[in-house]
C-alpha positions in Angstrom: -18.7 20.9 -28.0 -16.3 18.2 -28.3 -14.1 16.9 -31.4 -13.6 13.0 -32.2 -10.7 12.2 -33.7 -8.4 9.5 -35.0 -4.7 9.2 -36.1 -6.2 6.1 -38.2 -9.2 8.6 -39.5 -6.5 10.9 -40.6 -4.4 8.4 -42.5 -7.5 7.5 -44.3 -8.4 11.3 -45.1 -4.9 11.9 -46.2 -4.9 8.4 -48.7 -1.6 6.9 -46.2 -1.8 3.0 -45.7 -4.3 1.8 -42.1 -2.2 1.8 -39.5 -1.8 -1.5 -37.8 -2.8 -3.1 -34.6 -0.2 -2.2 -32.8 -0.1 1.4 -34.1 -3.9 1.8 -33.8 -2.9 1.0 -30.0 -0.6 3.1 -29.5 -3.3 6.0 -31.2 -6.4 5.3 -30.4 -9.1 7.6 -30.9 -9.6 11.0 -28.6 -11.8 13.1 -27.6 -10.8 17.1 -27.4 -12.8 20.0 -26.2 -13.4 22.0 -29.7 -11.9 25.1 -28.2 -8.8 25.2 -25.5 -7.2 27.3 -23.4 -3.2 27.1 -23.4 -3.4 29.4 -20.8 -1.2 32.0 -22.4 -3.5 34.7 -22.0 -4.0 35.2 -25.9 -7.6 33.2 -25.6 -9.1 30.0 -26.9 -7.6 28.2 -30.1 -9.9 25.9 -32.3 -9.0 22.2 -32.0 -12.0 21.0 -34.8 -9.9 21.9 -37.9 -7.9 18.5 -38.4 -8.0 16.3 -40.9 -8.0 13.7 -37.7 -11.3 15.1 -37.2 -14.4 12.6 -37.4 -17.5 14.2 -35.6 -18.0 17.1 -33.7 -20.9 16.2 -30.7 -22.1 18.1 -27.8 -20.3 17.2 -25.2 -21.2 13.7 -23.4 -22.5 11.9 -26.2 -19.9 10.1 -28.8 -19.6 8.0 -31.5 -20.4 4.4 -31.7 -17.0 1.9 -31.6 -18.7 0.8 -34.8 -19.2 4.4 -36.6 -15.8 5.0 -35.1 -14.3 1.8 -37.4 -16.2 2.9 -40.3 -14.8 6.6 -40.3 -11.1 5.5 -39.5 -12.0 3.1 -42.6 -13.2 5.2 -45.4 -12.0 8.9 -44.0 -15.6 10.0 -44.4 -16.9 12.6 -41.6 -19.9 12.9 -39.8 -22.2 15.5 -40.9 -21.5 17.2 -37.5 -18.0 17.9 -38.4 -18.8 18.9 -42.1 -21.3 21.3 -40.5 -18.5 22.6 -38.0 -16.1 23.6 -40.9 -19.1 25.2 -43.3 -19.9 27.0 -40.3 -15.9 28.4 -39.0 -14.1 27.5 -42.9 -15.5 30.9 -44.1 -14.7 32.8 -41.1 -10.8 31.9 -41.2 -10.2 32.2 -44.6 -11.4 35.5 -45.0 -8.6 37.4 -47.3 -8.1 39.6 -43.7 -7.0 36.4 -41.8 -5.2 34.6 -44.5 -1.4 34.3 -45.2 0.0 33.5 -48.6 3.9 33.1 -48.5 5.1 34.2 -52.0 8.1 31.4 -52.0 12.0 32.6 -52.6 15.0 30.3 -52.9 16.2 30.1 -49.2 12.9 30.8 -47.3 11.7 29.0 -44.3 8.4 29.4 -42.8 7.5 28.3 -39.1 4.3 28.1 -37.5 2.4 26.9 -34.5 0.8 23.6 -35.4 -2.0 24.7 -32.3 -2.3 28.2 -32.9 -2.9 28.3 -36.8 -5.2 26.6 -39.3 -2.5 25.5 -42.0 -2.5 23.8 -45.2 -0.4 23.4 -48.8 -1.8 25.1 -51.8 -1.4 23.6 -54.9 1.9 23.7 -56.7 3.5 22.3 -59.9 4.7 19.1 -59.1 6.2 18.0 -62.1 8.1 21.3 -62.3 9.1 21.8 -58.5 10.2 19.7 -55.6 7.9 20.2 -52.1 10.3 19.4 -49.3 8.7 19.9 -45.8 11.1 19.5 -42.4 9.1 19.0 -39.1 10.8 20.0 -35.7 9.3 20.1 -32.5 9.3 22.4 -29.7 8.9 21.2 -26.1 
């Protein structure tokens, strides 16, 4: 099974501006096996959780240049990838496999971007500030 995604399909999921020409070729869309091997010994890691995420296929076939357009457009998915996460969603956020950070003045939390299905939970914006840091490891 493979995974279609797009910077540009993210942006639209995520409400962010299009990206232009130039940054569309500098992204263009990829292709990723659903499941990879880092080759770390600690097994496969899911790769069809993004929000960059348009369609999940068997692998071989793909998405039209012209679906492809219309998903980077509107930030809808193809009912292959809504599928996908109905099917694994339930599975990872079993109360088992699920980390909920109860937030002190001072903490930092890190994780591995490949290695873990991540996302913000709501919070009270008008009574708290949400400032997030990236840094990358190489």
């Amino acid at each position: 099974l493979d995974v279609h995604c797009s910077y540009s399909h993210h942006n639209a999921v995520a409400g962010h501006p299009p990206l232009t020409e130039e940054q569309r070729a500098a992204h263009p869309p990829l292709t990723l096996a659903a499941a990879r091997d880092y080759g770390d010994g600690a097994g496969l890691y899911l790769n069809c959780l993004s929000s960059a995420v348009m369609a999940a296929l068997p692998r071989g076939e793909s998405l039209t240049p012209a679906q492809v357009v219309a998903y980077e457009v509107s930030g809808e998915k193809h009912a292959s990838a809504r599928a996908l996460y109905d099917c694994v969603l339930p599975l990872l956020a079993q109360p088992s496999r699920v980390y909920a950070h109860e937030w002190k003045l001072g903490d930092v939390v890190v994780w591995d971007n490949l290695r873990s299905a991540h996302a913000p939970t709501w919070f009270d914006a008008s009574s708290h500030t949400r400032t997030m840091w990236r840094t990358t490891f190489a």
